[in-house]
C-alpha beads as a LAMMPS data file, in Angstrom:
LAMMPS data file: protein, C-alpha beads

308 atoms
307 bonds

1 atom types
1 bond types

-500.0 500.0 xlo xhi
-500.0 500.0 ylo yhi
-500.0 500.0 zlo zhi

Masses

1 110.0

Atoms # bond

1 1 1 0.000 0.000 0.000
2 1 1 1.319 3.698 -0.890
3 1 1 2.175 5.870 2.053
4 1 1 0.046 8.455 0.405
5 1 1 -3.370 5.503 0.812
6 1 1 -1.869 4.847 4.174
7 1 1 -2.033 8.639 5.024
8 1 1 -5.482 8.170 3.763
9 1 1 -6.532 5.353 6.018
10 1 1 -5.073 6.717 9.300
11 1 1 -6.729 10.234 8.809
12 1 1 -10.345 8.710 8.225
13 1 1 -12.572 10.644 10.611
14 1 1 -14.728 8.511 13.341
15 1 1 -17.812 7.728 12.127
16 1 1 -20.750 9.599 13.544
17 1 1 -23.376 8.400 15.844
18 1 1 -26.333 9.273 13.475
19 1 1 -23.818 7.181 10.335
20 1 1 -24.033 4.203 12.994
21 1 1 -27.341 4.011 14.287
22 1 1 -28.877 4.485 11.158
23 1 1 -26.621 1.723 9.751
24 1 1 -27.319 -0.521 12.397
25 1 1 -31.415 0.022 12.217
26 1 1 -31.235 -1.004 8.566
27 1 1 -28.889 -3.919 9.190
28 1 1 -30.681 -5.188 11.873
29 1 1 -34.271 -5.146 10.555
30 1 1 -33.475 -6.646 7.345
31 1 1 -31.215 -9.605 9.115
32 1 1 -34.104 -9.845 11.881
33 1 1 -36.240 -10.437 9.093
34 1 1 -34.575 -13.464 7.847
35 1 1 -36.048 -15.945 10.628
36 1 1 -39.194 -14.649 9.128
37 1 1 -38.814 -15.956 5.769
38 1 1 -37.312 -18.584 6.299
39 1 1 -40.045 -19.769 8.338
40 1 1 -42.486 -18.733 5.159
41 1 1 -40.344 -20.856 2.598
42 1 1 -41.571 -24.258 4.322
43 1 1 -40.362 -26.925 4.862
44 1 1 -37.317 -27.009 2.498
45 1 1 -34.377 -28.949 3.191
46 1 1 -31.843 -26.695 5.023
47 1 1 -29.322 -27.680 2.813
48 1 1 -31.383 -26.742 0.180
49 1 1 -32.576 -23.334 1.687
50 1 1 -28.952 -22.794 2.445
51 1 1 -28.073 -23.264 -0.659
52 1 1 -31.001 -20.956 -2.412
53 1 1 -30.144 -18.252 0.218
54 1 1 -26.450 -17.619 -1.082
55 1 1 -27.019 -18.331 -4.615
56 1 1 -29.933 -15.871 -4.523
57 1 1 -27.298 -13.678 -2.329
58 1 1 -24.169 -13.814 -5.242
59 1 1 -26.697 -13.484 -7.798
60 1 1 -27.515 -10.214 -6.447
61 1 1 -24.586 -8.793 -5.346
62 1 1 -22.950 -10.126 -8.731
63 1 1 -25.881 -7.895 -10.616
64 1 1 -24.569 -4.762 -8.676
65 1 1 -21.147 -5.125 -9.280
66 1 1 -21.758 -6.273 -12.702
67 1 1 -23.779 -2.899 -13.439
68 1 1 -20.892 -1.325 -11.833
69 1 1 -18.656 -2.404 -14.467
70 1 1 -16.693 -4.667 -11.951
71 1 1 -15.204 -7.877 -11.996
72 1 1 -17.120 -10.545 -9.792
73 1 1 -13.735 -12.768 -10.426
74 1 1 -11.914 -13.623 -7.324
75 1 1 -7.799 -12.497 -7.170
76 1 1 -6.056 -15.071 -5.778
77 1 1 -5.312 -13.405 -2.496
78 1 1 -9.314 -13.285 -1.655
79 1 1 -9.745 -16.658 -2.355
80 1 1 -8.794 -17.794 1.215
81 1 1 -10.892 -15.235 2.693
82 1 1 -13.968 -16.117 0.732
83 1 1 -14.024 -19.330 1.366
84 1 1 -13.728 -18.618 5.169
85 1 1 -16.435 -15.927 5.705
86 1 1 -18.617 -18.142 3.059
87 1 1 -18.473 -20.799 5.428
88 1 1 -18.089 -19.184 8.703
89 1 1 -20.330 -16.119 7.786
90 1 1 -22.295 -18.174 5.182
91 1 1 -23.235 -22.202 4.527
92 1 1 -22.720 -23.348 8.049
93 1 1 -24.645 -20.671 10.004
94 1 1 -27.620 -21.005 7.258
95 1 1 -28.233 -24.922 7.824
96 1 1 -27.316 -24.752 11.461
97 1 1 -30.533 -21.891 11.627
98 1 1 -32.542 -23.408 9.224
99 1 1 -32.861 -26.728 11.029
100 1 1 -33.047 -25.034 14.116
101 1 1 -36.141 -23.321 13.375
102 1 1 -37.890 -26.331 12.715
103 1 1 -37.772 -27.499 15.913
104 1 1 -38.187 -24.119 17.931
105 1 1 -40.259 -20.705 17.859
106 1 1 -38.632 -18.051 15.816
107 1 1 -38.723 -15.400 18.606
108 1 1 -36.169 -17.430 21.070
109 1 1 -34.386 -18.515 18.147
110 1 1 -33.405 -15.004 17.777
111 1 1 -32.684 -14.250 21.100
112 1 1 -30.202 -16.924 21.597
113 1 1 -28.700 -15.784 18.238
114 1 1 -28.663 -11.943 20.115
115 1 1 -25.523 -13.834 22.284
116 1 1 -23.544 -13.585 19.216
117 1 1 -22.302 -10.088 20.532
118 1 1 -20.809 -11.459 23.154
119 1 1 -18.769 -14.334 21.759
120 1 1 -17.476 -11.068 20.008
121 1 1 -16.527 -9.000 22.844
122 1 1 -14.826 -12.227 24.263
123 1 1 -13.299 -12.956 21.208
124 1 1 -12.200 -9.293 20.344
125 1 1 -10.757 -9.234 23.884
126 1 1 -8.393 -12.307 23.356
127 1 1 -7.127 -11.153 20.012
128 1 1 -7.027 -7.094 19.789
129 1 1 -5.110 -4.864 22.359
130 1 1 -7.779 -2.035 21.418
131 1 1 -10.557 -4.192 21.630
132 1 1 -9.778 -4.970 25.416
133 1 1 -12.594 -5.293 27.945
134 1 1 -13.655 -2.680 30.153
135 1 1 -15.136 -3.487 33.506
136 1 1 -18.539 -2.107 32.120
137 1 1 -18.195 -4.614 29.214
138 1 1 -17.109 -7.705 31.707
139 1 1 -20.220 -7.263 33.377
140 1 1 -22.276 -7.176 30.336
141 1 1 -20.564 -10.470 29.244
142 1 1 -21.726 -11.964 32.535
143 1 1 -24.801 -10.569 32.278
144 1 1 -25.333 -11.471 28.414
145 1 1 -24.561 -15.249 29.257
146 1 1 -26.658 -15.246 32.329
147 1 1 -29.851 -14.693 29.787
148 1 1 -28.327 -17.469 28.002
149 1 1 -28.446 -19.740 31.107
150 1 1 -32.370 -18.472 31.094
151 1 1 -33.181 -19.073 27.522
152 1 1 -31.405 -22.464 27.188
153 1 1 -30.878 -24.201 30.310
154 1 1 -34.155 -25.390 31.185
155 1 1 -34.177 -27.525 27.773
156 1 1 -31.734 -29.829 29.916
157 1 1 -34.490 -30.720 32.721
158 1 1 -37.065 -33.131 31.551
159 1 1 -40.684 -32.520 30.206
160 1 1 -39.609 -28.793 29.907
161 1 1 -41.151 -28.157 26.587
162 1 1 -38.185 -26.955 25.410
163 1 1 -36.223 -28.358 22.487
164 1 1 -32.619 -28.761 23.301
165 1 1 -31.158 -29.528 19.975
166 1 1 -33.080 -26.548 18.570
167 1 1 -31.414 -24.551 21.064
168 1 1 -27.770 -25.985 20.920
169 1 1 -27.721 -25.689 17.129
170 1 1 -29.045 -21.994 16.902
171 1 1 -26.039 -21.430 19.975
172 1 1 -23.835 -22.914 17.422
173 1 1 -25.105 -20.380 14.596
174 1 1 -24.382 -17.692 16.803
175 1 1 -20.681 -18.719 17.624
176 1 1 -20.069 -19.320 13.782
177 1 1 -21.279 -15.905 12.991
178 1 1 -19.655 -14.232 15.757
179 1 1 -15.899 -16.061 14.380
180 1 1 -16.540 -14.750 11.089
181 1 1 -17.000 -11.087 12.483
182 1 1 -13.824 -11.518 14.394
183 1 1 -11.721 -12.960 11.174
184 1 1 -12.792 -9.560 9.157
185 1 1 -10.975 -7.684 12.081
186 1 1 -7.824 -9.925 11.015
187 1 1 -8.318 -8.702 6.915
188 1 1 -6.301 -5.938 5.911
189 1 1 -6.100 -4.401 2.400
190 1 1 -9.614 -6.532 1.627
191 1 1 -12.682 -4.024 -0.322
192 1 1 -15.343 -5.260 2.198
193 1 1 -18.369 -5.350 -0.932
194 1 1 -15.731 -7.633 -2.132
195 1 1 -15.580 -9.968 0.836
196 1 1 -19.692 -9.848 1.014
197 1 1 -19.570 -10.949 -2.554
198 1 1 -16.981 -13.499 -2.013
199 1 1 -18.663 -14.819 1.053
200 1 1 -22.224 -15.190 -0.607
201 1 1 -20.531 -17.356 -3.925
202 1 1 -18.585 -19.591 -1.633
203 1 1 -21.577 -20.018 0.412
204 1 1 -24.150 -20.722 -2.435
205 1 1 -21.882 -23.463 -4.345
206 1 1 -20.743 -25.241 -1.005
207 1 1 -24.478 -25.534 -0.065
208 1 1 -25.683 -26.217 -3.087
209 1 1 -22.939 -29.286 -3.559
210 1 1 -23.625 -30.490 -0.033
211 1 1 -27.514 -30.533 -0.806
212 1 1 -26.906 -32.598 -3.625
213 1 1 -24.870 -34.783 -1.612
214 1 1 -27.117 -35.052 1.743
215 1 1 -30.572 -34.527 0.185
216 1 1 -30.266 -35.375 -3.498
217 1 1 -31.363 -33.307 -6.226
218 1 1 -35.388 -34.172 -5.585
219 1 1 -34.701 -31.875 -2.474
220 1 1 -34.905 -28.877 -4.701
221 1 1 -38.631 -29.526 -6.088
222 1 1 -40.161 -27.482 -4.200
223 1 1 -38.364 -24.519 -4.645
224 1 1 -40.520 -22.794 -7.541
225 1 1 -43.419 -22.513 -5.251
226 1 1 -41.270 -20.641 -2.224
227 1 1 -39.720 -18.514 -4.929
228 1 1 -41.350 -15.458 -3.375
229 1 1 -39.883 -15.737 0.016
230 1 1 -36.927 -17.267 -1.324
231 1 1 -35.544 -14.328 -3.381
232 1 1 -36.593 -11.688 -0.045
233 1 1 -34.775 -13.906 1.982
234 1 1 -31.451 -14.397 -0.692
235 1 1 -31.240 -10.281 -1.641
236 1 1 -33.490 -8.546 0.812
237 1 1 -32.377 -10.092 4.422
238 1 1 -29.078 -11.246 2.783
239 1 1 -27.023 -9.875 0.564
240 1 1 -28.028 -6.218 1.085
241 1 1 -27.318 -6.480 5.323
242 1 1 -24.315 -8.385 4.803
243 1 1 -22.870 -5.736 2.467
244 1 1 -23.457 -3.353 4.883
245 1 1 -21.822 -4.858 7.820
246 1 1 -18.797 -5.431 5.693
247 1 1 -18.805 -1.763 5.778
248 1 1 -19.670 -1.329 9.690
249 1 1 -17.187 -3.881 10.961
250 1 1 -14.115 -2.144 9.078
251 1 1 -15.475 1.735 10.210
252 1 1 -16.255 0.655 13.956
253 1 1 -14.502 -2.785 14.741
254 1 1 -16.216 -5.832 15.149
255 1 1 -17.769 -5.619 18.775
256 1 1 -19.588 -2.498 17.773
257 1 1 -20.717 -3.536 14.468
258 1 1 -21.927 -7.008 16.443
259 1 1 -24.648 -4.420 18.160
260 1 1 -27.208 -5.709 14.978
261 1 1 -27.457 -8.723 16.980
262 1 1 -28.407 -6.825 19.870
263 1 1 -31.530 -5.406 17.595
264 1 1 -32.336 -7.753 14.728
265 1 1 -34.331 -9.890 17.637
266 1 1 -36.546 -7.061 18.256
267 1 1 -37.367 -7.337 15.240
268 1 1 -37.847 -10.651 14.808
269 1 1 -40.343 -11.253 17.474
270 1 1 -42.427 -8.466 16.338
271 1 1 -42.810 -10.299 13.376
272 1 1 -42.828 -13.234 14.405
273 1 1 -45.744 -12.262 16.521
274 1 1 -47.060 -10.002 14.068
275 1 1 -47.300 -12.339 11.206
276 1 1 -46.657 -16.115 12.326
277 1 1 -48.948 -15.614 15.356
278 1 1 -46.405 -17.405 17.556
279 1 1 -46.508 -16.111 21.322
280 1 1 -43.579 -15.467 23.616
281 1 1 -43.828 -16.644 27.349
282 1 1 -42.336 -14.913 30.062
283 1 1 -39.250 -17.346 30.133
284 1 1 -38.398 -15.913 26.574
285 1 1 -38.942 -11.939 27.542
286 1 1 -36.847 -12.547 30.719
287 1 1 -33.905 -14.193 28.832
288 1 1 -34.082 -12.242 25.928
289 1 1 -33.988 -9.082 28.136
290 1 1 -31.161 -10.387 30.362
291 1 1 -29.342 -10.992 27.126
292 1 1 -30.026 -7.774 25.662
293 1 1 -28.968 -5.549 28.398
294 1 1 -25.754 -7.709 28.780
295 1 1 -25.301 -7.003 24.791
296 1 1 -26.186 -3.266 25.566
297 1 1 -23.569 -2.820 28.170
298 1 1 -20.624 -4.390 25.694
299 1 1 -21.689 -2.081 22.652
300 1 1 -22.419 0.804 23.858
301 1 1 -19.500 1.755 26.378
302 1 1 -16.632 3.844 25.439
303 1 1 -16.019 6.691 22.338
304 1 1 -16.427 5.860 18.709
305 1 1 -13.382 5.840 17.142
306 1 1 -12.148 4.977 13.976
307 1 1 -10.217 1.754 13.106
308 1 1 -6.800 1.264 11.935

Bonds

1 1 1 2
2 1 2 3
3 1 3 4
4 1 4 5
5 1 5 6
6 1 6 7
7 1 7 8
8 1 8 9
9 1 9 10
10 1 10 11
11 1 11 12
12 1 12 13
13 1 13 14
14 1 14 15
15 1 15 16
16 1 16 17
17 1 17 18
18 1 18 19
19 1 19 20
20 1 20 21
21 1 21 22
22 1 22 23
23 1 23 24
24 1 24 25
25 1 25 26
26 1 26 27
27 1 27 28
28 1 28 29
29 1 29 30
30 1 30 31
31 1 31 32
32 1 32 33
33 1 33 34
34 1 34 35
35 1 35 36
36 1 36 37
37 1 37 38
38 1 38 39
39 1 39 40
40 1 40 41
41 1 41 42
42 1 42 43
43 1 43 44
44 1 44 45
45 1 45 46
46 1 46 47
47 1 47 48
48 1 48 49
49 1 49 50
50 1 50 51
51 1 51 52
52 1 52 53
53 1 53 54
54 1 54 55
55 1 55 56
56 1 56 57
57 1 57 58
58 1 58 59
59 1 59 60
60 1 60 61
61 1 61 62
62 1 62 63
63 1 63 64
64 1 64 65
65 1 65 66
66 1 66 67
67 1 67 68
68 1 68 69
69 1 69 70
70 1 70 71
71 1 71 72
72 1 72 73
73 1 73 74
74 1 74 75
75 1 75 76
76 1 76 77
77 1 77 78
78 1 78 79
79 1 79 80
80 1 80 81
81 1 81 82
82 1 82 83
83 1 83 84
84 1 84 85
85 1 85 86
86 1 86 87
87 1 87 88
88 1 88 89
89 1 89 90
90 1 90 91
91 1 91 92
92 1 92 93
93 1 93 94
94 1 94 95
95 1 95 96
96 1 96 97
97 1 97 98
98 1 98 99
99 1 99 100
100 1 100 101
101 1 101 102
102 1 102 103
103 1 103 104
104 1 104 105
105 1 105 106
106 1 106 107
107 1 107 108
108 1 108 109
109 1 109 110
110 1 110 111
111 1 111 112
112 1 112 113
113 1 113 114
114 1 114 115
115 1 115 116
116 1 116 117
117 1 117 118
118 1 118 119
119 1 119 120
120 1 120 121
121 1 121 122
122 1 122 123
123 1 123 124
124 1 124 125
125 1 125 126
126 1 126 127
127 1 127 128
128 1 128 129
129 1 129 130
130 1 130 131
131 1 131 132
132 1 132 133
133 1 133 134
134 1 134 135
135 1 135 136
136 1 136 137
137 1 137 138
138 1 138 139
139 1 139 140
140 1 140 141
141 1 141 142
142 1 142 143
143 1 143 144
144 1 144 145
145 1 145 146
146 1 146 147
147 1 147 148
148 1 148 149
149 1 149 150
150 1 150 151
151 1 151 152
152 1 152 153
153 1 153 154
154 1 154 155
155 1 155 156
156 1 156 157
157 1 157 158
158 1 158 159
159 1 159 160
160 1 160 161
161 1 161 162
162 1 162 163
163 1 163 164
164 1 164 165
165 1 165 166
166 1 166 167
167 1 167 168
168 1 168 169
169 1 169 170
170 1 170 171
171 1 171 172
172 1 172 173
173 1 173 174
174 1 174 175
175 1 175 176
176 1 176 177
177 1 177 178
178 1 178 179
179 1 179 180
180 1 180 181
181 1 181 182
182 1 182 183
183 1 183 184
184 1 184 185
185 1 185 186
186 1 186 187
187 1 187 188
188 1 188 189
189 1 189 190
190 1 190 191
191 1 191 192
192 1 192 193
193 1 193 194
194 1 194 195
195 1 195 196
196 1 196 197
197 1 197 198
198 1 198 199
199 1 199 200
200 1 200 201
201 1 201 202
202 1 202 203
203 1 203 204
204 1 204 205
205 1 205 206
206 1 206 207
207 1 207 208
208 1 208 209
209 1 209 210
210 1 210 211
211 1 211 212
212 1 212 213
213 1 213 214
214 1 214 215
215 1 215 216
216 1 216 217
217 1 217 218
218 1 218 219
219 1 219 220
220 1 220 221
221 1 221 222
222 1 222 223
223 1 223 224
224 1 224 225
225 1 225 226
226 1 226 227
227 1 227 228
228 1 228 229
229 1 229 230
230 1 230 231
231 1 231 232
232 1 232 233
233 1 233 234
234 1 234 235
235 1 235 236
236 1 236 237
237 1 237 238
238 1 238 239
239 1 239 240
240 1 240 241
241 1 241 242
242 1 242 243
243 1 243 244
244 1 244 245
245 1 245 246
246 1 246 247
247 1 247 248
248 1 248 249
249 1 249 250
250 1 250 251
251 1 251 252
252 1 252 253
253 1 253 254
254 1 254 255
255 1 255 256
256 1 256 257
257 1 257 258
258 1 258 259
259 1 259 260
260 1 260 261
261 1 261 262
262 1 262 263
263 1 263 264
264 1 264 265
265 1 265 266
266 1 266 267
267 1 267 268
268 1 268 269
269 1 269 270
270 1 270 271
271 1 271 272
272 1 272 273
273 1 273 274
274 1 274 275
275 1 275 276
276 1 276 277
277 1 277 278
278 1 278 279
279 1 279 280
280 1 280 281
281 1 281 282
282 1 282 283
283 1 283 284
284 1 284 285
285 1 285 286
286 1 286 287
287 1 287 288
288 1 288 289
289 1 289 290
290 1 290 291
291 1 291 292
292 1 292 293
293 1 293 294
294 1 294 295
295 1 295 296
296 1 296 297
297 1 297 298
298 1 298 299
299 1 299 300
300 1 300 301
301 1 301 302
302 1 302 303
303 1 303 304
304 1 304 305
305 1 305 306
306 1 306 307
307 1 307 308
């Protein structure tokens, strides 16, 4: 890199709070509406709705680059990196949701994905000296994984009602999401519409070959007829959100930008509510809230600053 695009780098101003929150809002409501429709596209395969969700996600984001007069051909320094976030950020995250949803509600499905923040912060605080946590975001780590504890540890006592592999595997969706976010940290030098574009190809063909493999090429028969939901899910509450945090994550570092998981499941169980009729117990508001405020205290303390 020149000294002169160095220069450039280092003297990029700190994003503004109205820049962030209005980021976040849009990120968040379009990824909170994801659960949604993936509820609405049936009972698909989650290979197969894996597979449909980043092949509808490329296609898109190959459109706008195309239209851009950019090539949608990988260098062969990206190549690593989109085959990580496409699996980390992409393919593994999508079946790991999409099977978890059929066996719980999508409302405390997305409040144990809200814990993804967290994993962050702990992450973040491992791996990046400016990144360190404060004592205000300690305690919201303890706090965050003591609505957690709510949410998911009564599926281990018996006749609870509560699905424990649902649980476990959306847990597992948020850990995979929150290790992507932390590798973009690690990126330098990388156009982040580039990595969003390079995540949502890797993602698409992995799935797609892995749906083939696990659920065989009748699995994709009833695609036609969730079209509709299909393509909102693949461009609307997929590649659009995910081009956007690209951005967010390199502006305000990756515990920050990780605040969309501490709103998309507002958003989620208002339309979950709203439009699947599914209710949300007390258990659920508790945890969710516990979460939340532990989420709250980890992404909202200190100054915004810019990152190197």
């Amino acid at each position: 890199m020149s000294s002169q695009n160095a220069g450039a780098i280092a003297s990029t101003p700190a994003p503004s709070a109205a820049f962030v929150l209005s980021n976040l809002l849009v990120c968040s409501f379009l990824w909170g509406s994801s659960l949604l429709l993936v509820k609405l596209s049936g009972n698909l395969s989650p290979f197969v709705l894996a597979a449909m969700r980043g092949l509808i996600g490329a296609a898109t984001l190959s459109l706008w680059f195309s239209l851009q007069g950019k090539s949608i051909l990988p260098q062969r320094h990206e190549w690593r990196i989109w085959a990580v976030l496409g699996t980390l950020n992409g393919w593994l995250p999508n079946v790991l949701l999409a099977y978890a949803l059929t066996q719980i509600s999508t409302a405390p499905a997305a409040m144990i994905q809200a814990s993804s923040p967290l994993i962050v912060a702990v992450l973040s605080h491992l791996l990046f000296a400016d990144e360190r946590l404060t004592p205000q975001r300690f305690v919201g780590v303890l706090i965050g994984f003591l609505g957690m504890g709510i949410l998911i540890g009564p599926a281990a006592l018996p006749d609870s009602g509560i699905n424990a592999t649902g649980a476990l595997l959306m847990a597992a969706a948020a850990f995979s999401y929150a290790t992507a976010n932390v590798f973009v940290r690690t990126v330098k030098q990388a156009d982040p519409a580039r990595m969003a574009l390079g995540q949502q190809i890797c993602s698409g063909f992995a799935a797609t070959l892995l749906a083939l493999v696990v659920a065989g090429p009748q699995a994709f028969a009833p695609v036609p007829s969730r079209l509709g939901p299909l393509l909102a899910l693949g461009a609307l509450s997929t590649a659009l959100p995910i081009l956007l945090f690209m951005h967010l994550i390199r502006r305000i570092g990756p515990t920050r930008a990780s605040m969309v998981g501490y709103l998309a499941p507002v958003w989620t169980t208002i339309m979950a509510v709203l439009f699947l009729d599914e209710s949300v117990g007390l258990r659920e508001l508790a945890g969710g809230a516990v979460v939340l405020t532990g989420v709250a205290l980890v992404s909202l303390s200190g100054r915004l600053k810019p990152v190197r």
